[in-house]
N, C-alpha and C positions, 0 to 999 in steps of 0.2 A: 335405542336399546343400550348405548355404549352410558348413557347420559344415566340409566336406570342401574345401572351396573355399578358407575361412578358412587352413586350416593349408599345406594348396598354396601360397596365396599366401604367408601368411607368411617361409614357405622358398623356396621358387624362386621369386620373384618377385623377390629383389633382387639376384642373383646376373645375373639375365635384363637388370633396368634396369641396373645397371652396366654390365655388354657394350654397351647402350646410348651410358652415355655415355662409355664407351672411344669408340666408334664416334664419336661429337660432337667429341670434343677430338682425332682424326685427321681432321678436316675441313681444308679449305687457311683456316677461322676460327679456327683455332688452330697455322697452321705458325709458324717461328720470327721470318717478316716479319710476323705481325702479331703475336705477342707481345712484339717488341720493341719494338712503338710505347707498349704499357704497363709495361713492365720498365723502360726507358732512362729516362723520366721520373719514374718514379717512384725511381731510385736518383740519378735528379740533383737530384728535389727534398731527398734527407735529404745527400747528397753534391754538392756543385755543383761542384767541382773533380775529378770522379770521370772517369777515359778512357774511351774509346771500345772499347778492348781489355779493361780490367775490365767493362763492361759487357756487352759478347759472352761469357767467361768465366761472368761470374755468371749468364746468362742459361742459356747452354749447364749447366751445373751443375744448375738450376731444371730446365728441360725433362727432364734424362736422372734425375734425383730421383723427377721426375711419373711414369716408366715406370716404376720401382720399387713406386711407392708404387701407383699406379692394380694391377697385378698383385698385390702382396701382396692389397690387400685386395679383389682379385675372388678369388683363393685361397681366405679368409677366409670370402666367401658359399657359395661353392659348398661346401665342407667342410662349413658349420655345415647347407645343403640336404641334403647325402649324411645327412649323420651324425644330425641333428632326422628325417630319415623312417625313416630305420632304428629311431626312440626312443632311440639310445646317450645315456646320461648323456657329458655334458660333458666333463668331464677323466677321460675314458677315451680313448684313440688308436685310431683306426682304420686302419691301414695301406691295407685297400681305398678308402677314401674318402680319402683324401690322394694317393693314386697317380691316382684319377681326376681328381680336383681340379686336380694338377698337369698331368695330362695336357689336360684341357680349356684352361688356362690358355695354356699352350703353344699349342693349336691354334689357339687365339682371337688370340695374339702374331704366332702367321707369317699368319693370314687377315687380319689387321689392317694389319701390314706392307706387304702385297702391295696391301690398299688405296688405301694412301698412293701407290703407283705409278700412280693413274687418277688421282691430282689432280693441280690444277696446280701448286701450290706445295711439295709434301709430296714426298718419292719415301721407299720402303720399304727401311729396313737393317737387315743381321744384326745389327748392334750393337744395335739396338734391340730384337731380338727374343730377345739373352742378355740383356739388361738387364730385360726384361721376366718372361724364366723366371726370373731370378735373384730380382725382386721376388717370386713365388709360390713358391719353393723357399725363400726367407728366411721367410715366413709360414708356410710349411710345417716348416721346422726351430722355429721359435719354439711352432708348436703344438704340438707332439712335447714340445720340452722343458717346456713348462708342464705337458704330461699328466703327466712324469715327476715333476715337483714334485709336483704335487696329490696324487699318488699316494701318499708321504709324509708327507701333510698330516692 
């Protein structure tokens, strides 16, 4: 039982805490007025002649980066969850397990989204929620093509 448990968690377990801390970093402890109480000082301490407009700029870059990157690699888990319980060797592609992958990613972007509309500082955009699929679609094409490499190899 313990052994069965082991391999569960191994695979869907960080696909699960990820979703997690998507959920954490859409809290109003992470909207854009409090990260730019740590962004603005920290780009005045290496720049101390730095604007007020560069600053919002590199800030806004950073944040809409974070939605990329946070969905690539919840893509990432959940792929290697589908694909490790099925047994499929690695750099072999699965088209069902990426399709789902991607579609869970998605669902989790617009539930996420609509989140951010019950706090107080956050409100929920479509921008956010292509930038998001886009992050898991990008992971999704990078996994594709490394199968096609390896394949090759």
């Amino acid at each position: 039982m313990s052994s069965q448990f082991s391999h569960w968690s191994r695979f869907w377990l960080p696909p699960l805490i990820w979703m997690l801390v998507i959920s954490f970093f859409s809290t109003d402890h992470f909207s854009g007025q409090q990260t730019s109480r740590f962004i603005g000082p920290l780009l005045r301490f290496f720049m101390p002649e730095v604007a007020e407009a560069t600053i919002s700029t590199i800030q806004f870059f950073i944040r809409k980066t974070g939605h990329l990157t946070e969905y690539a690699l919840l893509f990432v888990f959940w792929y290697r969850a589908f694909h490790r319980h099925a047994e499929a060797p690695l750099k072999e592609w699965k088209r069902t397990h990426g399709i789902y992958s991607l579609a869970i990613c998605i669902a989790y972007a617009v539930t996420d989204e609509w989140h951010q509309t019950w706090t107080s500082h956050r409100v929920g955009s479509p921008l956010d929620v292509t930038l998001d699929s886009a992050g898991a679609a990008a992971a999704m094409l990078w996994i594709r093509w490394r199968s096609i490499i390896r394949k090759d190899e």
